[in-house]
N, C-alpha and C positions, 0 to 999 in steps of 0.2 A: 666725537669723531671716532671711525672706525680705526682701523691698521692702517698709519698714514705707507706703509708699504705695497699694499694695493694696491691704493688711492694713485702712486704715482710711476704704477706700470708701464702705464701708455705716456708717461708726458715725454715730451723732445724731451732730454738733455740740454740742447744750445741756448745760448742766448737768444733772443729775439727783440725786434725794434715793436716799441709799446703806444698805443696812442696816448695820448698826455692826455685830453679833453676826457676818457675815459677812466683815467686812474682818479684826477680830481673830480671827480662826479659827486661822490658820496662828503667829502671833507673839502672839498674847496681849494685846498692850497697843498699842493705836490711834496712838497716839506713834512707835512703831516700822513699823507698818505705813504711818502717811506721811512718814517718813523715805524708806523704799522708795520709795515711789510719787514722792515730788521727787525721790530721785536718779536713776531714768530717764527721769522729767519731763524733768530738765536734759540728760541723753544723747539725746534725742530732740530737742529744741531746738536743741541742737549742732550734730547728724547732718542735720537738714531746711535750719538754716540754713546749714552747710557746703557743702551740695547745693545749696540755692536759686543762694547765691551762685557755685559752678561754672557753674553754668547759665545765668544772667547775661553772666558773664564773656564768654563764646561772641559775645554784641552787641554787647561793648564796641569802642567805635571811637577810637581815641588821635588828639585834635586841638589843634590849639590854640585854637582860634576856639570860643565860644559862638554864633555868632549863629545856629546851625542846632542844629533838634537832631531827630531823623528819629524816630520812633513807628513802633516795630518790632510786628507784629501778634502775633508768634510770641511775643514779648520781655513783651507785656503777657498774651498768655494765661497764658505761664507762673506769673507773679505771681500772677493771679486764681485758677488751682489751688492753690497755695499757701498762701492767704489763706482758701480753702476749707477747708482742712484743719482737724481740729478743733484746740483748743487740746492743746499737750502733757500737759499733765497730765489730762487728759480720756483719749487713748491711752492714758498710763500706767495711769492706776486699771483702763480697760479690760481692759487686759493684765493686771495683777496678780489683779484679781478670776477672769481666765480661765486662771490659775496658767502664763501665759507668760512670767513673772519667775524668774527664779533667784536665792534670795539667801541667803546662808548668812553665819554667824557667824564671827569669828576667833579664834581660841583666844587670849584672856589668858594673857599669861607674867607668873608672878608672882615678883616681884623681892625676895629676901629681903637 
C-alpha cells in the first residue's frame, strides 16, 4: 500500500450507516468481518501514530528549564493534519469494503 495519508484525503470523517448484507459478503458472519476491520484499525493507529510521533521528534528541543516554551508553526500544523485525519476504524471499514484488505484463514492443525 501507498501513503495511507493520500489514500484518505477525500474520505468523510463521519460516521455512516453500513449495509450489513455487504460487509458479510466475503466472510459470512459479521463478527468476523469486524474482527478484520479492528485488526487494521489497530495497524493503522499504530503506523499514523508511529509517524506523528517521528515527526514530532524533528522539534524536540532537550532543555532543562521550563520557563520557555517556543510554539513551533510547522510543529502545530503538523498536529492539526493529523487530528484531521479520519478516525482509524473509519479507514479501515473504508478499505475493507473497497476489498484493499487482505485476509485469509489459517489452517487448523488438528491434534490427535
Amino acid at each position: 500500500m501507498s501513503d495511507i495519508k493520500t489514500q484518505v484525503q477525500g474520505l468523510d470523517p463521519n460516521v455512516q450507516a453500513r449495509n450489513i448484507h455487504r460487509l458479510v459478503r466475503d466472510t459470512g458472519n459479521i463478527y468476523e468481518t469486524l474482527a478484520i476491520v479492528a485488526k487494521r484499525a489497530n495497524q493503522l493507529s499504530v503506523d499514523l501514530k508511529h509517524e506523528l510521533h517521528q515527526k514530532l521528534e524533528e522539534f524536540a528541543v532537550s532543555s532543562d528549564t521550563i520557563e520557555e516554551i517556543n510554539e513551533n508553526k510547522e510543529q502545530i500544523e503538523i498536529s492539526k493534519f493529523y487530528e484531521r485525519l479520519p478516525n482509524p476504524s473509519i479507514i479501515a471499514m473504508t478499505q475493507y469494503l473497497d476489498e484493499d484488505i487482505y485476509h485469509r484463514y489459517n489452517k487448523k492443525k488438528k491434534h490427535q
